[in-house]
DSSP file (Angstrom, degrees, kcal/mol; ACC not computed):
  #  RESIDUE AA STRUCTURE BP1 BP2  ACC     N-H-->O    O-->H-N    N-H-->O    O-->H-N    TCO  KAPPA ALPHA  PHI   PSI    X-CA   Y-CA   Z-CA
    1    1 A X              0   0    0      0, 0.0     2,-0.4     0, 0.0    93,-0.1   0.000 360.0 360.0 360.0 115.3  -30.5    8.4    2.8
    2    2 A X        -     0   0    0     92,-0.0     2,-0.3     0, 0.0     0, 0.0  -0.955 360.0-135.5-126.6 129.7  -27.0    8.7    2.5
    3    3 A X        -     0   0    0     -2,-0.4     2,-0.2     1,-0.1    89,-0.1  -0.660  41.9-118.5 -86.1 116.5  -25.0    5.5    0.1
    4    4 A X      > -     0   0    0     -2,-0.3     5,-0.8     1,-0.1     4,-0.5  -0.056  18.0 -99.3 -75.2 152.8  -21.8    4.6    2.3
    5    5 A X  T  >5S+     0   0    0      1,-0.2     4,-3.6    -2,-0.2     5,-0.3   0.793 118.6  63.7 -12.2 -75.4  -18.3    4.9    1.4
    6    6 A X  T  45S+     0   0    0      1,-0.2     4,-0.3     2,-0.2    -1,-0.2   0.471 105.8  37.4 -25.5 -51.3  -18.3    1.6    0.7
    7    7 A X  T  >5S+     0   0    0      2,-0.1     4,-2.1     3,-0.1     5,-0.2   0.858 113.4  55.0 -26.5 -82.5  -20.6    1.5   -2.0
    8    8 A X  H  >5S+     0   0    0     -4,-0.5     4,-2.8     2,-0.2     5,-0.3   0.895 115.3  43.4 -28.9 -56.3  -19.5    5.0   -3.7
    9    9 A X  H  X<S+     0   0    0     -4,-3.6     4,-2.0    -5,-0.8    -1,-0.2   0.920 108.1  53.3 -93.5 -20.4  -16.4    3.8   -3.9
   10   10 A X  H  > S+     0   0    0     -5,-0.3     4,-0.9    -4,-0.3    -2,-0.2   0.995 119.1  39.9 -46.9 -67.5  -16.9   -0.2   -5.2
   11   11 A X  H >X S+     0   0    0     -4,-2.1     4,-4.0     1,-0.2     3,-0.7   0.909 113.0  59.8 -86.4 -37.7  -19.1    1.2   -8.3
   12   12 A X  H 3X S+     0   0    0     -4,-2.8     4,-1.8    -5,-0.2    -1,-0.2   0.908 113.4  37.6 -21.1 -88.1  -16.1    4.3   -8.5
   13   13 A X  H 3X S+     0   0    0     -4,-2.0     4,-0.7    -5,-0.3    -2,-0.2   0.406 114.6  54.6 -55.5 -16.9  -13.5    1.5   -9.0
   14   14 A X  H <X S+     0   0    0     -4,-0.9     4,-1.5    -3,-0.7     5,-0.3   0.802 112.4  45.8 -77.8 -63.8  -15.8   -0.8  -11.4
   15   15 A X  H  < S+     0   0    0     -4,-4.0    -2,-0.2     1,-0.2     5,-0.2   0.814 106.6  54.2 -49.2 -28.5  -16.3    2.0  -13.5
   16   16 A X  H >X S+     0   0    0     -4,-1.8     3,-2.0    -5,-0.3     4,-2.0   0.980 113.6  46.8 -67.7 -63.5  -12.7    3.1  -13.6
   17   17 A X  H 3X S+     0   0    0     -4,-0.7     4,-3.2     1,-0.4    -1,-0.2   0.660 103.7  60.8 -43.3 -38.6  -12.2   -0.5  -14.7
   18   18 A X  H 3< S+     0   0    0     -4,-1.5    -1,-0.4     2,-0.2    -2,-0.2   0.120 115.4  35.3 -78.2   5.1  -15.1   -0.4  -17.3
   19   19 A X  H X4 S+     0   0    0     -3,-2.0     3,-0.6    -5,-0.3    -2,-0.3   0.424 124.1  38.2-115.8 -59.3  -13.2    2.4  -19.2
   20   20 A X  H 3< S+     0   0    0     -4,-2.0     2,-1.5     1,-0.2    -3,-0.2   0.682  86.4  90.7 -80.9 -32.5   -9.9    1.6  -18.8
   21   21 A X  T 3< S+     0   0    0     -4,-3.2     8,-1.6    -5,-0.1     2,-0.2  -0.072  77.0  71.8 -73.8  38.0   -9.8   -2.2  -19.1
   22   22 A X  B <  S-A   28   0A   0     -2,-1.5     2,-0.2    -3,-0.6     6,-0.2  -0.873  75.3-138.4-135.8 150.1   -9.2   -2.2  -23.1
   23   23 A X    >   -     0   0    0      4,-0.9     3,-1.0    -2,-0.2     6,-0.0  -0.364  41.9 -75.9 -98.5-161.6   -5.9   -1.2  -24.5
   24   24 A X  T 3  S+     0   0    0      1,-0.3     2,-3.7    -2,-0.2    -2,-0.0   0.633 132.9  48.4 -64.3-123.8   -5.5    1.0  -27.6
   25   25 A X  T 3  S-     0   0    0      1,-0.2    -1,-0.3    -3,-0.1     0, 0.0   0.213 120.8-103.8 -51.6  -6.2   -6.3   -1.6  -30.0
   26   26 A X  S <  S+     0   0    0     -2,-3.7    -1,-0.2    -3,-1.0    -2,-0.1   0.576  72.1 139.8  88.2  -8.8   -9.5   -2.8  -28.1
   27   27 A X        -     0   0    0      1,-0.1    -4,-0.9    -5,-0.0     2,-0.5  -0.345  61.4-114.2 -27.2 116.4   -8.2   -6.0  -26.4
   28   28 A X  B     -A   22   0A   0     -6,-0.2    -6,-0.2    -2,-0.1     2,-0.2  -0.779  43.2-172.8 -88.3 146.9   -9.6   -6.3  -22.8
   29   29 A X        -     0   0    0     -8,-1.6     2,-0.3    -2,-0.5    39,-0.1  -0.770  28.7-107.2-122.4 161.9   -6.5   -6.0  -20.3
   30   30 A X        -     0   0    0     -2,-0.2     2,-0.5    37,-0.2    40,-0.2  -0.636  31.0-152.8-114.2 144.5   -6.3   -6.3  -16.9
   31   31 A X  B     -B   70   0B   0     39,-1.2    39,-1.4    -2,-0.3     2,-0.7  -0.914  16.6-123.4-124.4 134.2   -5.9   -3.2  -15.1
   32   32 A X    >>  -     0   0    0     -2,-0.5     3,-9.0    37,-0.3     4,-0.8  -0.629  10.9-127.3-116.5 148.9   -4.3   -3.1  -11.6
   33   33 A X  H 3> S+     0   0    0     -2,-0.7     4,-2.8     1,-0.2     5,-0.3   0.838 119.8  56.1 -19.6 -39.5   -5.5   -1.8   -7.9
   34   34 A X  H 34 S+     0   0    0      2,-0.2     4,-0.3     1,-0.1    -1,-0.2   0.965 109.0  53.7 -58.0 -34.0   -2.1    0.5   -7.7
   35   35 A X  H X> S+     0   0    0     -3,-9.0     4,-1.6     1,-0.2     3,-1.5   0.996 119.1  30.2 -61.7 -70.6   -3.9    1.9  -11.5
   36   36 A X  H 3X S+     0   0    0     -4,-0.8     4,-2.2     1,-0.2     5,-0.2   0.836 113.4  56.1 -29.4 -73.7   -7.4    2.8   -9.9
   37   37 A X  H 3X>S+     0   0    0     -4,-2.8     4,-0.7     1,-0.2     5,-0.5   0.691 110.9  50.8 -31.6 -30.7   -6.5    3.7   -6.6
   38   38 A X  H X45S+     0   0    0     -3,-1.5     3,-1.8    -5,-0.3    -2,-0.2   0.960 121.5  33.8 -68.1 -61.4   -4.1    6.3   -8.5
   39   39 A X  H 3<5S+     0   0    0     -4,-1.6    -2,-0.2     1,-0.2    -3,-0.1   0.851 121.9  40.7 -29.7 -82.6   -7.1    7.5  -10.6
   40   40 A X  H 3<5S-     0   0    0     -4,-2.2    -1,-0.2     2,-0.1    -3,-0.2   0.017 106.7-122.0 -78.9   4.6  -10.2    7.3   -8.3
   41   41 A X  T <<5 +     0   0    0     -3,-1.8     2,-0.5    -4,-0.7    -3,-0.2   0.883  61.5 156.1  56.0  64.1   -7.7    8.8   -5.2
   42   42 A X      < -     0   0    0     -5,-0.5    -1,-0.3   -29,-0.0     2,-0.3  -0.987  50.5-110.6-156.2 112.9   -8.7    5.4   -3.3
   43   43 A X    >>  -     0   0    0     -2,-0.5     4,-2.1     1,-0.1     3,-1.5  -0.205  28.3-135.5 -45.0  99.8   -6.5    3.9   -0.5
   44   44 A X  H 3> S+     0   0    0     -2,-0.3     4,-1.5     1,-0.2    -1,-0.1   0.712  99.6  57.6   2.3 -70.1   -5.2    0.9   -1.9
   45   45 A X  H 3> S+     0   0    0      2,-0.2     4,-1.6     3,-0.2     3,-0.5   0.876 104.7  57.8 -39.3 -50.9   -5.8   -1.3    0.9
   46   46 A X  H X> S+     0   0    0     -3,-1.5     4,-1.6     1,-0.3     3,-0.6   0.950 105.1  48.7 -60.5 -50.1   -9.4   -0.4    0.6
   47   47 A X  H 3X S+     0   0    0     -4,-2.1     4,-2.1     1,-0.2    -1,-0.3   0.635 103.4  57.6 -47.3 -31.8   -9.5   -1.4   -2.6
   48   48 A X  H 3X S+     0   0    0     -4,-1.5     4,-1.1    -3,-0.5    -1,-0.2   0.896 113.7  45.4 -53.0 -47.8   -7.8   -4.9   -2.0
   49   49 A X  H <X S+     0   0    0     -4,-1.6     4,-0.9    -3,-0.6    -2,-0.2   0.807 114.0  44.6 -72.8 -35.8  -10.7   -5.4    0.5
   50   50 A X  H >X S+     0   0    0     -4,-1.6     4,-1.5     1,-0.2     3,-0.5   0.890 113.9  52.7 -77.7 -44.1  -13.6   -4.1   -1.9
   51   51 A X  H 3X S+     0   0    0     -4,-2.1     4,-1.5     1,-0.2    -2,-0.2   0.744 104.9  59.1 -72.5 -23.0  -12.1   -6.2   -5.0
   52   52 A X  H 3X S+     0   0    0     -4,-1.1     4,-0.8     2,-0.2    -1,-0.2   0.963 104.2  41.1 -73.0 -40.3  -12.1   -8.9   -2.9
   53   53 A X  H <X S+     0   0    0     -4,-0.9     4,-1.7    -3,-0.5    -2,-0.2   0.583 116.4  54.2 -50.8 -37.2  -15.8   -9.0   -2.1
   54   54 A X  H ><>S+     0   0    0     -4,-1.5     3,-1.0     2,-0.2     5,-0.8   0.991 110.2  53.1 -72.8 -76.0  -16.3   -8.1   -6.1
   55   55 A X  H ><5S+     0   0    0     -4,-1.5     3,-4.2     1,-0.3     5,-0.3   0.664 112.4  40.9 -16.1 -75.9  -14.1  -11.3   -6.6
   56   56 A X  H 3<5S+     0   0    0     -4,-0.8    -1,-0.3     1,-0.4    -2,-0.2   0.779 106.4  54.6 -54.1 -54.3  -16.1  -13.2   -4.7
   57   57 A X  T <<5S-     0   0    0     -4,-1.7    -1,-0.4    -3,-1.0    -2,-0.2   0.273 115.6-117.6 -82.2  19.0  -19.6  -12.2   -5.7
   58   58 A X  T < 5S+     0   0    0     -3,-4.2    -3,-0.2    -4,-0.2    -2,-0.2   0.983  83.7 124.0  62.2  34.6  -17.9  -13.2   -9.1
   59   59 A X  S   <S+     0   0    0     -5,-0.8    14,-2.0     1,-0.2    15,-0.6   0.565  73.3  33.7-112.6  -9.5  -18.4   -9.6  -10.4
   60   60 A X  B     -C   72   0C   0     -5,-0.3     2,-1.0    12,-0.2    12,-0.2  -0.969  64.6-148.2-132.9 125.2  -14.5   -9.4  -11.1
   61   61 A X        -     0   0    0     10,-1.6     8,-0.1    -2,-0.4    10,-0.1  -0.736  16.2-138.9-113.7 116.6  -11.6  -11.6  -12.2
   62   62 A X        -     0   0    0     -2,-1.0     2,-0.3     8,-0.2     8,-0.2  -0.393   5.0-151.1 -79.0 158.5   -8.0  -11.2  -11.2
   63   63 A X        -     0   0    0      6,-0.8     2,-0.3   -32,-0.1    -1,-0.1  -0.793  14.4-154.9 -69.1 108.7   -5.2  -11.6  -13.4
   64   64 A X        +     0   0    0     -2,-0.3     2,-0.3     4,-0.1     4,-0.3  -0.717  54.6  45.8-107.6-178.7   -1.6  -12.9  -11.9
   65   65 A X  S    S-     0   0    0     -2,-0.3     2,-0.8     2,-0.1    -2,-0.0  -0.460 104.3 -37.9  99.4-151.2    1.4  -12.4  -13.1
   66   66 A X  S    S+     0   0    0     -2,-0.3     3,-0.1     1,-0.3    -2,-0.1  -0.826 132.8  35.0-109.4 177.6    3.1   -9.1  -14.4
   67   67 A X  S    S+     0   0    0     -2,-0.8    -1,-0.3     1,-0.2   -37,-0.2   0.160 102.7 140.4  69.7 -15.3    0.6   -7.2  -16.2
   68   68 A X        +     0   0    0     -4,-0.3    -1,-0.2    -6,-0.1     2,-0.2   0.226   4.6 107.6 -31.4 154.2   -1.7   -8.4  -13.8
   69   69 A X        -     0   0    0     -8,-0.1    -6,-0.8   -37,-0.1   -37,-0.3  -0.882  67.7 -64.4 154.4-161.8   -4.5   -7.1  -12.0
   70   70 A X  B     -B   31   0B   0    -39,-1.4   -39,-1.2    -2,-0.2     2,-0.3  -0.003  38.5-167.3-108.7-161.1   -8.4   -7.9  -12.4
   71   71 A X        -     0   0    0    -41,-0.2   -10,-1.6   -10,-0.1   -41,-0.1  -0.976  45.2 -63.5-165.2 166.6  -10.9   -7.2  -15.4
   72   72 A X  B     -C   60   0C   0     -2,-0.3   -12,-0.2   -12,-0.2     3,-0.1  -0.033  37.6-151.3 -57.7 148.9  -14.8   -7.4  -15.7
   73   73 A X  S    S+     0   0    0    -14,-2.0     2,-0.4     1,-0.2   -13,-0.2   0.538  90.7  17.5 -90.3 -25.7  -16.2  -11.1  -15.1
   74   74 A X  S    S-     0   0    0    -15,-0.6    -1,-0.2     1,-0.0     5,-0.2  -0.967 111.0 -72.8-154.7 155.3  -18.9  -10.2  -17.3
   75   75 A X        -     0   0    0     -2,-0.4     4,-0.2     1,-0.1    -2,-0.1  -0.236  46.9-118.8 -47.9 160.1  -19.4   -6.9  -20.3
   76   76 A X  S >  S+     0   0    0      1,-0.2    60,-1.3     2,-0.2    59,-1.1   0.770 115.7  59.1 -80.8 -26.0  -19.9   -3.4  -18.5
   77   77 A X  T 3  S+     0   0    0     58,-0.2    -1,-0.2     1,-0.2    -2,-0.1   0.845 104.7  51.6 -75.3 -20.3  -23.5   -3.0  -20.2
   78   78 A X  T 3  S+     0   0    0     56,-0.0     2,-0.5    57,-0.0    -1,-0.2   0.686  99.1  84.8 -83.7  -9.2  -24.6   -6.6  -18.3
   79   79 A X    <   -     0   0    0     -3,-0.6    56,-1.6    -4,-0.2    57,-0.7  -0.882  66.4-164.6 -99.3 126.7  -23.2   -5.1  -14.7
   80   80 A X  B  >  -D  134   0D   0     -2,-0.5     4,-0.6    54,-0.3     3,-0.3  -0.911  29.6-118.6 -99.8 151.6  -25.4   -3.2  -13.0
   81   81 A X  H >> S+     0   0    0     52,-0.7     3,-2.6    49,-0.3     4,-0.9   0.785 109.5  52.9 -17.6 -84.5  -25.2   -0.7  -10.2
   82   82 A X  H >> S+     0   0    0     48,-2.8     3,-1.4    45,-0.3     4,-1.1   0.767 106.5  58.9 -31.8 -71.8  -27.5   -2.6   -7.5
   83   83 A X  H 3> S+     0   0    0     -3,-0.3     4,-1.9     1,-0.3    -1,-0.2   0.526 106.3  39.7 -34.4 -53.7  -25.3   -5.6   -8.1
   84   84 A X  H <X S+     0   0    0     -3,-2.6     4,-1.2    -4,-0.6    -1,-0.3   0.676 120.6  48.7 -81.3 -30.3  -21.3   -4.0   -7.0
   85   85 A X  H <<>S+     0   0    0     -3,-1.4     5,-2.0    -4,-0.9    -2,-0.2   0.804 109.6  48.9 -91.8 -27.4  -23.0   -2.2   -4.2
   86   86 A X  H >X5S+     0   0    0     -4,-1.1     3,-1.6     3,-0.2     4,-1.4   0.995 111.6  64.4 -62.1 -94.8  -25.0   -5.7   -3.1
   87   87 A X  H 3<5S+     0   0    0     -4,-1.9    -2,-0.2     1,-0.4    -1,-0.1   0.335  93.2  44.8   9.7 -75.2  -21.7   -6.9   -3.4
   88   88 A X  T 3<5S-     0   0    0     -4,-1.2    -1,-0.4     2,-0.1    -2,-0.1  -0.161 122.0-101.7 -85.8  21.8  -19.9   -5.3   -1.0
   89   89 A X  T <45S+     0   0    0     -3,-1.6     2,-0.5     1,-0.2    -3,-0.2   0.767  71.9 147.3  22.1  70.2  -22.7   -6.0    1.4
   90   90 A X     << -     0   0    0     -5,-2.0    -1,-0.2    -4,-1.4    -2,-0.1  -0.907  42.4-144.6-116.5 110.5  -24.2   -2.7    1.3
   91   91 A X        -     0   0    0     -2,-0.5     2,-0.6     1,-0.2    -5,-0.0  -0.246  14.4-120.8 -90.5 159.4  -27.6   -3.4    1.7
   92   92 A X        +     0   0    0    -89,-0.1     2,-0.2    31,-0.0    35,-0.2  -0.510  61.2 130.8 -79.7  57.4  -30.1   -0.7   -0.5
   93   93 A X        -     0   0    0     -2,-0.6    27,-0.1     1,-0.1     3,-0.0  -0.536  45.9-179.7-116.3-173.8  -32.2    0.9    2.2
   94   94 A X        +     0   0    0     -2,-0.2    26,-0.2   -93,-0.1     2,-0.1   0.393  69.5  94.1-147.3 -12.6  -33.3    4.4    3.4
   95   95 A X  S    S-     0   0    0     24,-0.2     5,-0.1     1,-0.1    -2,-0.1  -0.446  70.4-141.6-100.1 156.4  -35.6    2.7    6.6
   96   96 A X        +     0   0    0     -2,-0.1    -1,-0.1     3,-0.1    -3,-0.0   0.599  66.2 116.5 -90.4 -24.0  -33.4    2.6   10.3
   97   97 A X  S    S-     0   0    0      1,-0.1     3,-0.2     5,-0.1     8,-0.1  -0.006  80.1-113.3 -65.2 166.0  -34.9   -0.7   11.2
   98   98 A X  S    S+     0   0    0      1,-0.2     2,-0.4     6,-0.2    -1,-0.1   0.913  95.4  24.5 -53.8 -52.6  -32.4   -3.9   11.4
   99   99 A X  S >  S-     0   0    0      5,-0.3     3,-3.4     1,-0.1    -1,-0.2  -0.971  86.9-107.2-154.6 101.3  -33.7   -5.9    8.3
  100  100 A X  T 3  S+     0   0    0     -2,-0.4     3,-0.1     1,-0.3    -1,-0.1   0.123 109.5   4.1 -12.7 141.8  -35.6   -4.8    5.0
  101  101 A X  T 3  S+     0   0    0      1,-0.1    -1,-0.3     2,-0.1     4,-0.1   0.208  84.4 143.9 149.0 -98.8  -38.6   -6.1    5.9
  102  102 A X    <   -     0   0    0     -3,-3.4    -1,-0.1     2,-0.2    -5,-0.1  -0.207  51.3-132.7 -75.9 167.8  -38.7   -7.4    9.1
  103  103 A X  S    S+     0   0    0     -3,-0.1     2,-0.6     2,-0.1     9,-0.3   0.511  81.4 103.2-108.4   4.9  -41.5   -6.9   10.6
  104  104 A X        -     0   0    0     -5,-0.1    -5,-0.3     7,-0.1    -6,-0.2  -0.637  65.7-148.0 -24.7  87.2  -39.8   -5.8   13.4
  105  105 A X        -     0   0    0      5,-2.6     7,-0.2    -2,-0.6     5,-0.1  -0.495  23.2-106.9-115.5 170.3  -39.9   -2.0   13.5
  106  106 A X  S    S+     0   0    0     -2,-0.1     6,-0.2     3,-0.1    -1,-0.1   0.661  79.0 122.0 -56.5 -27.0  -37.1    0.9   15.0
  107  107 A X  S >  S-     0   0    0      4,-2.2     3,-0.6     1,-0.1     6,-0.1  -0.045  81.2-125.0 -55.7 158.5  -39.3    1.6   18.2
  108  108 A X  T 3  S+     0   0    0      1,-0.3    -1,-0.1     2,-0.1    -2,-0.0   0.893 120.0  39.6 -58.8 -37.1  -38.3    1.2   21.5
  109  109 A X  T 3  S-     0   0    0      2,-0.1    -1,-0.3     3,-0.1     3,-0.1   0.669 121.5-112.1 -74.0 -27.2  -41.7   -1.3   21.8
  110  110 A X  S <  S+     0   0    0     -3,-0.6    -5,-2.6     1,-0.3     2,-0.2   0.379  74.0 134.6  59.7  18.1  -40.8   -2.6   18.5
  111  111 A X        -     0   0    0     -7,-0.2    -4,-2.2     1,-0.2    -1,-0.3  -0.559  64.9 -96.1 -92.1 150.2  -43.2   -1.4   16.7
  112  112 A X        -     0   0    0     -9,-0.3    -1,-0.2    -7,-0.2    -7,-0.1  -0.016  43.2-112.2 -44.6 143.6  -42.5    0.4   13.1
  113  113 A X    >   -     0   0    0      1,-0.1     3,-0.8    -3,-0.1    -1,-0.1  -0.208  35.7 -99.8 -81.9-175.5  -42.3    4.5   13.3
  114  114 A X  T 3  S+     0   0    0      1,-0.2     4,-0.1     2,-0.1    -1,-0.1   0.992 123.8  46.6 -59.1 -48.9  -45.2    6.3   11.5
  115  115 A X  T >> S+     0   0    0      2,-0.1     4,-2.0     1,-0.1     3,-0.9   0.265  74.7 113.0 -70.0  14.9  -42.8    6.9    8.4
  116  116 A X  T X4 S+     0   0    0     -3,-0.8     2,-2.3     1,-0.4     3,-1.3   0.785  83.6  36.6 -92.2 -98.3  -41.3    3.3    8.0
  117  117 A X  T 3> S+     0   0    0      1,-0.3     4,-1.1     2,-0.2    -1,-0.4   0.387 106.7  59.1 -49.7 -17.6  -43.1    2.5    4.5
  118  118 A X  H <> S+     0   0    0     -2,-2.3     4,-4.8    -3,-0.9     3,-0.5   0.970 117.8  42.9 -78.8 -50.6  -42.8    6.0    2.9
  119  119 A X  H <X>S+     0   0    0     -4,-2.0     4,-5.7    -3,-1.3     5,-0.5   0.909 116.5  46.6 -34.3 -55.5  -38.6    4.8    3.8
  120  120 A X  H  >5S+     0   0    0     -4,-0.5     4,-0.6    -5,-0.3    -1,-0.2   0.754 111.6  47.3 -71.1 -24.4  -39.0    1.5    2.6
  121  121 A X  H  X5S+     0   0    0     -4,-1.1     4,-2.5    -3,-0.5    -1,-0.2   0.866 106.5  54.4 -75.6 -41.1  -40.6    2.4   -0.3
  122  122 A X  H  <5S+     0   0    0     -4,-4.8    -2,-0.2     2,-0.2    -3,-0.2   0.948 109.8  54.9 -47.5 -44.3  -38.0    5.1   -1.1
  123  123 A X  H >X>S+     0   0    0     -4,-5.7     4,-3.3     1,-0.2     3,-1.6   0.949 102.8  55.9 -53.0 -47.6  -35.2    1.9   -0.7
  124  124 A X  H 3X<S+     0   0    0     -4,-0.6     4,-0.9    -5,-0.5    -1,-0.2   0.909 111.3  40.1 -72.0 -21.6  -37.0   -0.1   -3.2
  125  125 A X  H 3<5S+     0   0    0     -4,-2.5    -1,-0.3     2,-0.2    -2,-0.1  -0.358 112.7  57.3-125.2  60.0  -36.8    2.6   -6.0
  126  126 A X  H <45S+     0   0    0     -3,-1.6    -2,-0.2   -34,-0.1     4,-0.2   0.199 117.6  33.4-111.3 -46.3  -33.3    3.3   -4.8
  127  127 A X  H  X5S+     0   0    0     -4,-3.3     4,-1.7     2,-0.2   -45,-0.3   0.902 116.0  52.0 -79.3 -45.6  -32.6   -0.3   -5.5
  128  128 A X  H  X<S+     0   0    0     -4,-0.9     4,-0.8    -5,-0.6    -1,-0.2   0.787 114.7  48.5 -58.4 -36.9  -35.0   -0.8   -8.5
  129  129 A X  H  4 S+     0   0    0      1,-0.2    -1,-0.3     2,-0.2    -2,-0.2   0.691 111.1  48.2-103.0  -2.4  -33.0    2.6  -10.2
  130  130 A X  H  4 S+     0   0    0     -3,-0.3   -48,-2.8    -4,-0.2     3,-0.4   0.674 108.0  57.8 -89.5 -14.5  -29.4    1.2   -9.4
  131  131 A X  H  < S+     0   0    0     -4,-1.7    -2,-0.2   -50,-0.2    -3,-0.2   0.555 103.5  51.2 -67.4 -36.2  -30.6   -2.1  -11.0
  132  132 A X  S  < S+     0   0    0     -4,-0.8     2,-0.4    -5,-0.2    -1,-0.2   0.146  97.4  86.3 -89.0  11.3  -31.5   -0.3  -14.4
  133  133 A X        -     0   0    0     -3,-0.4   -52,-0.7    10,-0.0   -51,-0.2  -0.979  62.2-162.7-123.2 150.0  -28.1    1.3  -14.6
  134  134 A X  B  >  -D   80   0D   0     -2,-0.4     4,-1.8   -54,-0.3   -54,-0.3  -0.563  27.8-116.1-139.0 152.2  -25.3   -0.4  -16.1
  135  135 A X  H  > S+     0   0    0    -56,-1.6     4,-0.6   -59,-1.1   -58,-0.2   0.501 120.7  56.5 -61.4  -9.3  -21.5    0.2  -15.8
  136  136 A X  H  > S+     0   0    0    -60,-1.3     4,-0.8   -57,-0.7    -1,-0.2   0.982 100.3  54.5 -89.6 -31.0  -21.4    0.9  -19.0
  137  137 A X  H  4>S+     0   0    0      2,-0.3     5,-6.0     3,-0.2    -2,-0.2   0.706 109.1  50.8   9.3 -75.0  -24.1    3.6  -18.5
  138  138 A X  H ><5S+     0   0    0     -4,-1.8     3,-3.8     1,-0.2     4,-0.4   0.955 112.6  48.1 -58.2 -87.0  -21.6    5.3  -15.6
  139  139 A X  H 3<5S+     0   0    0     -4,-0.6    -2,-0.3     1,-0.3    -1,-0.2   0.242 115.3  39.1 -25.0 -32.3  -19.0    5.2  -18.0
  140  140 A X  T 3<5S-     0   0    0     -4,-0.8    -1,-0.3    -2,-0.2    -3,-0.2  -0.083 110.2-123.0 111.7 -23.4  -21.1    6.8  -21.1
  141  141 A X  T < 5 +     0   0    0     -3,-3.8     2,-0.4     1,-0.1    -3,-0.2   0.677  60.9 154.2  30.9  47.9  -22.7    9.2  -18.3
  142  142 A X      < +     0   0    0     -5,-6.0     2,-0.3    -4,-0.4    -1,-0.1  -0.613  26.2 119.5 -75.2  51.9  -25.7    7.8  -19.5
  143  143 A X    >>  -     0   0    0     -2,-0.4     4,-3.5    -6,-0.1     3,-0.5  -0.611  61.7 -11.1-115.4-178.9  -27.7    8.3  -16.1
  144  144 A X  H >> S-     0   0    0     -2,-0.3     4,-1.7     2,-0.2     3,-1.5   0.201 129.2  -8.5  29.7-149.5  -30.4    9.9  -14.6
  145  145 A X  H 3> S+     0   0    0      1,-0.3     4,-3.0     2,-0.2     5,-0.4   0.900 133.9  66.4 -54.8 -29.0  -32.2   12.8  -17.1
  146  146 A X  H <> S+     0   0    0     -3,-0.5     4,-2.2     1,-0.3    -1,-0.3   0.894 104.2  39.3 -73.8 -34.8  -29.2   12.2  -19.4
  147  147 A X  H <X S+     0   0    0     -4,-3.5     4,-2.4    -3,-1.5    -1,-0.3   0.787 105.8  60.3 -79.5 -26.4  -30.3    8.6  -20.1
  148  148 A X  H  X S+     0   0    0     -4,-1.7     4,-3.7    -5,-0.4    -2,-0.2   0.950 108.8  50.2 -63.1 -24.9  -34.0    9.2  -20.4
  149  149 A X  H  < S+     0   0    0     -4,-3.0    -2,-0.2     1,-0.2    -1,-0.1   0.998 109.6  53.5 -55.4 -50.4  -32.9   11.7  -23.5
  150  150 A X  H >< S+     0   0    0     -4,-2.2     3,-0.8    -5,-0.4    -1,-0.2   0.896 120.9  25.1 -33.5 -68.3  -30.9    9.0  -24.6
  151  151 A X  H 3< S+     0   0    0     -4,-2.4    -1,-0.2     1,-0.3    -2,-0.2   0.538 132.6  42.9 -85.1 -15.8  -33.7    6.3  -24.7
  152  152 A X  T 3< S-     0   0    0     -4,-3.7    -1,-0.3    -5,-0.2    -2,-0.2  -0.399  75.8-178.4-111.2  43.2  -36.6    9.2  -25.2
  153  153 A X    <   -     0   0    0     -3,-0.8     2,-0.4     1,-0.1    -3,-0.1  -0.146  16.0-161.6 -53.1 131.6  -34.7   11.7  -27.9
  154  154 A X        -     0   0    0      1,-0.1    -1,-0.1     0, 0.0    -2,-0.0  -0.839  29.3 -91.9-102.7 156.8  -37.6   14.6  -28.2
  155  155 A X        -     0   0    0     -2,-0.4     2,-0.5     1,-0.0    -1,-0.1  -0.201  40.0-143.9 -48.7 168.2  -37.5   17.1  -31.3
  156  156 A X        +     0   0    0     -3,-0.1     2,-0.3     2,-0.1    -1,-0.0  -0.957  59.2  39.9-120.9 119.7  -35.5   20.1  -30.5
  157  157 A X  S    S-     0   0    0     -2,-0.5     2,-0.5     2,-0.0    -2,-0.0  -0.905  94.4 -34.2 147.4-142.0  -36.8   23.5  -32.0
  158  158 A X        -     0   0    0     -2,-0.3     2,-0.1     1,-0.0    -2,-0.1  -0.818  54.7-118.0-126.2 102.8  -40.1   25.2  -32.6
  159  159 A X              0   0    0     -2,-0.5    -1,-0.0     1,-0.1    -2,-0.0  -0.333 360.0 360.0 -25.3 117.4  -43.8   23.5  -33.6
  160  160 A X              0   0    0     -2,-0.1    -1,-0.1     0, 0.0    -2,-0.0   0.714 360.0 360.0 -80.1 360.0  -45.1   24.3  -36.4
C-alpha cells in the first residue's frame, strides 16, 4: 500500500503552511504557493492544482492581493491528515477492487480475492490512524511512537 504523490505532497504543503503561516509576532499570514513549492521542492503548478481541491473542500483560504497567498481555514490541531488527503480525492485504501466496499470483488468472475478483507481492513486503520493525526501533530513531529510518548510519558530509569 503505497500513499500517491498526490496525497504525500497535499499534507507536505499543509504542514509547510501550519508552521510557517504566523509571522514573528504570532499574527497568522498568508503564505504563498511560490513560498512552499520553494521549501517542500514542489512544482508549482502542482500545487495550484492541489490548493485548489484544499480550497474547495474548504480546508484552505486564499488571500489576494500582495502579500497574498492562502492560510489554514480552520487551527492546525482541528486538521487532520485523513481529511487533506480525502481532499485531494485520494481515496484511503490498500484493497485493488474499484470501490471501498463494493461488493464487487478484483476477480476476473467478480468475485473478491482470498485476501480482500485482511486489505480492507488494513485501509480502515490507515484511514482511522490519519484521522487521529493533526497538522499540528506533523508539525510538532508528534506522530507514530513519538506521540504515544507524548500522550503515554513512562518513568525513565531503574525500579526500585
Amino acid at each position: 500500500m503505497r500513499l500517491s504523490t498526490k496525497g504525500r505532497y497535499a499534507v507536505m504543503a499543509m504542514a509547510d503552511l501550519a508552521k510557517n503561516g504566523r509571522g514573528e509576532s504570532g499574527e497568522i499570514r498568508a503564505v504563498s504557493l511560490a513560498e512552499i513549492a520553494a521549501r517542500q521542492e514542489i512544482s508549482l503548478s502542482y500545487l495550484e492544482q492541489l490548493f485548489a481541491r484544499l480550497r474547495k473542500s474548504e480546508l484552505v483560504k486564499s488571500v489576494r492581493g500582495p502579500g497574498g497567498g492562502y492560510r489554514l481555514a480552520k487551527a492546525a490541531h482541528e486538521t487532520v491528515v485523513a481529511e487533506i488527503v480525502l481532499a485531494v480525492d485520494e481515496p484511503i485504501r490498500a484493497t485493488r477492487c474499484v470501490a471501498h466496499g463494493s461488493p464487487k470483488g478484483c476477480m476476473l468472475a467478480g468475485e473478491r480475492c482470498i485476501t480482500h478483507n485482511l486489505w480492507e481492513d488494513l485501509g480502515d486503520e490507515i484511514h482511522r490512524y490519519l484521522a487521529g493525526v493533526s497538522l499540528e501533530d506533523v508539525v510538532m513531529n508528534r506522530t507514530g511512537q513519538r506521540r504515544r510518548n507524548v500522550e503515554h510519558p513512562q518513568a525513565v530509569g531503574v525500579a526500585a
